[in-house]
Backbone as ProteinMPNN parsed JSONL, in Angstrom:
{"seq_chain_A": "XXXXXXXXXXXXXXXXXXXXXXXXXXXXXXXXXXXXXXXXXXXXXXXXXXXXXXXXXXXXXXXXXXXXXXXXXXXXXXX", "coords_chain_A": {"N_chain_A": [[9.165, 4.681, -33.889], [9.396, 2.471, -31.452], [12.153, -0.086, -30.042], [12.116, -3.822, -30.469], [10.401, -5.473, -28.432], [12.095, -8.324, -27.491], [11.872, -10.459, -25.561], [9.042, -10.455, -24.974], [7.47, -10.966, -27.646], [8.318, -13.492, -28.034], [6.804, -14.903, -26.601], [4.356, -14.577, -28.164], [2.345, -16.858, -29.871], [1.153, -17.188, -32.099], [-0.956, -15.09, -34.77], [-3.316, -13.391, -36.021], [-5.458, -11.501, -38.359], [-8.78, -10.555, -38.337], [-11.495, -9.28, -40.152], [-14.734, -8.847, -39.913], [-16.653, -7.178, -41.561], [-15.28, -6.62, -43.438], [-15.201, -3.764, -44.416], [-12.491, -1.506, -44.131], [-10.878, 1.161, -41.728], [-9.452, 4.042, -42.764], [-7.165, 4.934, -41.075], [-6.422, 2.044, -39.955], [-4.668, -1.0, -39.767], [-3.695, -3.52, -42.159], [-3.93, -6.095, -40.762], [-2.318, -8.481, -38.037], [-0.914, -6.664, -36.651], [-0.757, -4.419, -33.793], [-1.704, -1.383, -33.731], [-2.545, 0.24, -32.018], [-1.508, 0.388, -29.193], [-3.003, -1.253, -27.511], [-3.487, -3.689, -27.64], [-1.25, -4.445, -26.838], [-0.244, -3.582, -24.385], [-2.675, -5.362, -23.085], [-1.49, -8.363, -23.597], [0.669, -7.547, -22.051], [-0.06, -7.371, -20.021], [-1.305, -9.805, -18.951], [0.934, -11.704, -20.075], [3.681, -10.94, -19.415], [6.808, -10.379, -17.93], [9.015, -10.791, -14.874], [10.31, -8.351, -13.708], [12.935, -7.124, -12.444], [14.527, -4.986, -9.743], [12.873, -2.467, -10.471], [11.979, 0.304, -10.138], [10.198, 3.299, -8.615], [11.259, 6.645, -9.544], [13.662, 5.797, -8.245], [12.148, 4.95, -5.385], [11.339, 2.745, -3.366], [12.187, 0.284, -4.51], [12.334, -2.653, -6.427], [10.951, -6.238, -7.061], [9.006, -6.34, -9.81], [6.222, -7.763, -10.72], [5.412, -8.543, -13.863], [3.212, -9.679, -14.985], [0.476, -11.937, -14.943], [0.291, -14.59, -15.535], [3.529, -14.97, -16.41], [4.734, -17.459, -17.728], [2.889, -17.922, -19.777], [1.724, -18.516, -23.088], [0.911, -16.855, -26.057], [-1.638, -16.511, -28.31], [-2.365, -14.358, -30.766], [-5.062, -12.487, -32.054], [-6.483, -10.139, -34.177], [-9.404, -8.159, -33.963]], "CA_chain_A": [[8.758, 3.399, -33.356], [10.374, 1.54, -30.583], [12.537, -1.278, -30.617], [11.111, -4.581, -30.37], [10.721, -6.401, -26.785], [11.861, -9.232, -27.516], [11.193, -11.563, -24.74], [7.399, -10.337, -24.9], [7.879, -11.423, -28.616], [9.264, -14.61, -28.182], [5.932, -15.432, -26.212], [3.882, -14.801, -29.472], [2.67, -18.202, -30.868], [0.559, -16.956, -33.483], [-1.13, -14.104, -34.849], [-4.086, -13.262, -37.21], [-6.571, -10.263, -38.517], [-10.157, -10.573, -39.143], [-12.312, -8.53, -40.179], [-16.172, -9.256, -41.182], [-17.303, -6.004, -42.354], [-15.013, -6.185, -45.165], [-14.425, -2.386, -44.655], [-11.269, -0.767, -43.359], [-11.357, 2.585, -41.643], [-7.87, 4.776, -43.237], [-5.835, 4.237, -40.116], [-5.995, 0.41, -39.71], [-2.912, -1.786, -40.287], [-4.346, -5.03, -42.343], [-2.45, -7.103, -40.28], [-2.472, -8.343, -36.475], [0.114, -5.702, -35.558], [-1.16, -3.475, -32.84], [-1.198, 0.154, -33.841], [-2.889, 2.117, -30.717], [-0.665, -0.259, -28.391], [-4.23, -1.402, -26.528], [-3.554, -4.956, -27.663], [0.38, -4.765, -26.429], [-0.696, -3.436, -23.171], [-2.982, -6.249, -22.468], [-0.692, -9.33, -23.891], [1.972, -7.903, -21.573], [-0.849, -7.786, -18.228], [-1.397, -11.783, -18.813], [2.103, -12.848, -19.599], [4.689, -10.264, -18.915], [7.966, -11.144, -17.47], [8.854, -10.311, -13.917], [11.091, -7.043, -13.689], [14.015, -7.274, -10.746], [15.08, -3.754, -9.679], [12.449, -1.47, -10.502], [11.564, 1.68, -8.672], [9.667, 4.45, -8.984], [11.785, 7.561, -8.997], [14.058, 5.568, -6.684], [11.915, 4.405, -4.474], [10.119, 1.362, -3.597], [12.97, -0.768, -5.374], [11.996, -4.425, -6.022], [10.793, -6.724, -8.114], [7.687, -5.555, -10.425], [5.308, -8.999, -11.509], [5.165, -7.917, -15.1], [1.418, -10.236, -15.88], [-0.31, -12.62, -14.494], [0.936, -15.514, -16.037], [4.759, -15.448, -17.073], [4.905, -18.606, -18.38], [2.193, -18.647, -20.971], [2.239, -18.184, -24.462], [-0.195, -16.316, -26.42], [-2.112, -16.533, -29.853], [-2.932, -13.087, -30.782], [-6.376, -11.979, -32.691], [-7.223, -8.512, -34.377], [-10.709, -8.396, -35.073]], "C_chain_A": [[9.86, 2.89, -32.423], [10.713, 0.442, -30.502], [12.049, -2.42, -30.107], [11.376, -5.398, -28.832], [10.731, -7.867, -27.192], [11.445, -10.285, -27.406], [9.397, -11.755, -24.695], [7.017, -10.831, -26.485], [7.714, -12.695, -28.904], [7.873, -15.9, -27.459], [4.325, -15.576, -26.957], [3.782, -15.937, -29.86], [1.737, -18.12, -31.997], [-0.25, -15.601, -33.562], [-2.145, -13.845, -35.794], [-5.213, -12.53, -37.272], [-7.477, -11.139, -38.741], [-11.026, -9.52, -38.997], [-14.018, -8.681, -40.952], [-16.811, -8.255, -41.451], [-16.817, -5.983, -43.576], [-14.026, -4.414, -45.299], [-13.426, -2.137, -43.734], [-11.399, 0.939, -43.12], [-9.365, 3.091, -42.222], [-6.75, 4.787, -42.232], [-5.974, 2.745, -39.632], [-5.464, -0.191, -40.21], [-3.631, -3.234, -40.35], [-3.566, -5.922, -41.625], [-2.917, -7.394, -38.53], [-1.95, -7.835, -35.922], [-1.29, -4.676, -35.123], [-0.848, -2.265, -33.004], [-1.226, 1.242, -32.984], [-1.804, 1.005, -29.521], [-1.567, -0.571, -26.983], [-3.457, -3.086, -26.606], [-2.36, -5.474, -26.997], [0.39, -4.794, -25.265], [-1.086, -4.891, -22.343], [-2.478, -7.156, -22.621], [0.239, -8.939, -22.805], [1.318, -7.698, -19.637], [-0.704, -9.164, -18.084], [0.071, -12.23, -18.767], [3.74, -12.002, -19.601], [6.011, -10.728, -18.257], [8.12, -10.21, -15.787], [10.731, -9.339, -14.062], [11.807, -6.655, -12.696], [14.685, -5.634, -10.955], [14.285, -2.481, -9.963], [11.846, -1.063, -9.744], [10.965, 2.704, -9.603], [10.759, 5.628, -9.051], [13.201, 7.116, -7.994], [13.753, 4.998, -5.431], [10.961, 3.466, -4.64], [10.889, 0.46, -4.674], [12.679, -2.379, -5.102], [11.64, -4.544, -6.834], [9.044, -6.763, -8.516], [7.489, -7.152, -11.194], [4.684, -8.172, -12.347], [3.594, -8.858, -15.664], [1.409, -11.476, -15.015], [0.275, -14.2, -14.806], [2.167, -15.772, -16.769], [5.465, -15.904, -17.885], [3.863, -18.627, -19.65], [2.548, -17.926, -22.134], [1.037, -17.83, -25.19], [-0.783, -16.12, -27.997], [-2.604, -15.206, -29.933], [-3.749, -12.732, -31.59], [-6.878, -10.344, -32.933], [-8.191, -9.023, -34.607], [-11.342, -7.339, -34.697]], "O_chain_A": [[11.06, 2.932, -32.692], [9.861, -0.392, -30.807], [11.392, -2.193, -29.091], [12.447, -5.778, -28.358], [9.715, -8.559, -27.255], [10.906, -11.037, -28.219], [8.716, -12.758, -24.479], [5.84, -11.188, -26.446], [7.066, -13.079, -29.878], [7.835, -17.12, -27.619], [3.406, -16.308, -26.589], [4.817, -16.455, -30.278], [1.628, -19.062, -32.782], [-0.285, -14.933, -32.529], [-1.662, -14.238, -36.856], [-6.062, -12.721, -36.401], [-7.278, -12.26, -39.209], [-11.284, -8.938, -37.943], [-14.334, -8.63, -42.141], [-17.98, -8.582, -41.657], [-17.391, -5.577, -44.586], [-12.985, -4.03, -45.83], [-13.518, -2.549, -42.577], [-11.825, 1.768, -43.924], [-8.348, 2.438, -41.987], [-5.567, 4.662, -42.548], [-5.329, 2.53, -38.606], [-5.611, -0.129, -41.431], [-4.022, -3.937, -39.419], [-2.531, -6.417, -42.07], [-3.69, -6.665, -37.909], [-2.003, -7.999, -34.703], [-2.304, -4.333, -35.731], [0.211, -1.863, -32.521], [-0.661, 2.333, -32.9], [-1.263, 1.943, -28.937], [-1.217, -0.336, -25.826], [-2.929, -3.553, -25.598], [-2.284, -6.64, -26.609], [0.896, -5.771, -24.714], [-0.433, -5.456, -21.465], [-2.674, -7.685, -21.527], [0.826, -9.933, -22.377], [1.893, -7.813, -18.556], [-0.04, -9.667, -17.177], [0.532, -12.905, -17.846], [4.791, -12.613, -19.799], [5.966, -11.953, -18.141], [7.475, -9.187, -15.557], [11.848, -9.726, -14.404], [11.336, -5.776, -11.974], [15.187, -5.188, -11.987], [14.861, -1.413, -9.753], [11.235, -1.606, -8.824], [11.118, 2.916, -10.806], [11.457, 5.335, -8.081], [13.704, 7.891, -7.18], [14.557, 4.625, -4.577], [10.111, 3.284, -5.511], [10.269, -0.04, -5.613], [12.749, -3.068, -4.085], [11.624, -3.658, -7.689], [8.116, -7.096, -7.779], [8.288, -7.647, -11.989], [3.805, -7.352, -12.08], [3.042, -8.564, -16.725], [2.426, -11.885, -14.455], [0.712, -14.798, -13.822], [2.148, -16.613, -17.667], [6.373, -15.438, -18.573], [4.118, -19.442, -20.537], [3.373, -17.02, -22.249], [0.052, -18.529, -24.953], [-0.097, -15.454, -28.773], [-3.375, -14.9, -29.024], [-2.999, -12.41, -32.511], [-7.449, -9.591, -32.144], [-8.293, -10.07, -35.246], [-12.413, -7.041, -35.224]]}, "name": "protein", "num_of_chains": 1, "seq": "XXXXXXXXXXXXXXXXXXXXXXXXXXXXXXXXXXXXXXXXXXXXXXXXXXXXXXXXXXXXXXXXXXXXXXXXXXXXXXX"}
């Protein structure tokens, strides 16, 4: 596992499973953590931080707008 991003973290203001079937399939984590890293993905399109210095390979150095919104703060929902 990799270590935790903070700042993407820090923009977390709440968090909570549901499930109305009741059933769980054998790989799902009761919990609102993100196990296939679909839900991490999209939390960090919307409010991502903006990223000074990155390049591809080297090239094309500049600053990478990490989501859409920066500034916001996000309640997060498994269901």
């Amino acid at each position: 596992m990799s270590p935790l991003n903070y700042e993407l973290c820090s923009k977390i203001i709440g968090a909570k499973y549901f499930n109305i079937e009741g059933a769980n399939s054998k790989d799902d984590i009761i919990s609102p953590r993100d196990a296939e890293g679909h839900g991490s993905h999209t939390a960090s399109t919307i409010a991502g931080n903006l990223v000074k210095s990155a390049s591809l390979l080297g090239f094309a150095s500049g600053t990478a707008r990490g989501g859409w919104v920066p500034s916001a703060r996000l309640p997060i929902y498994k269901a």
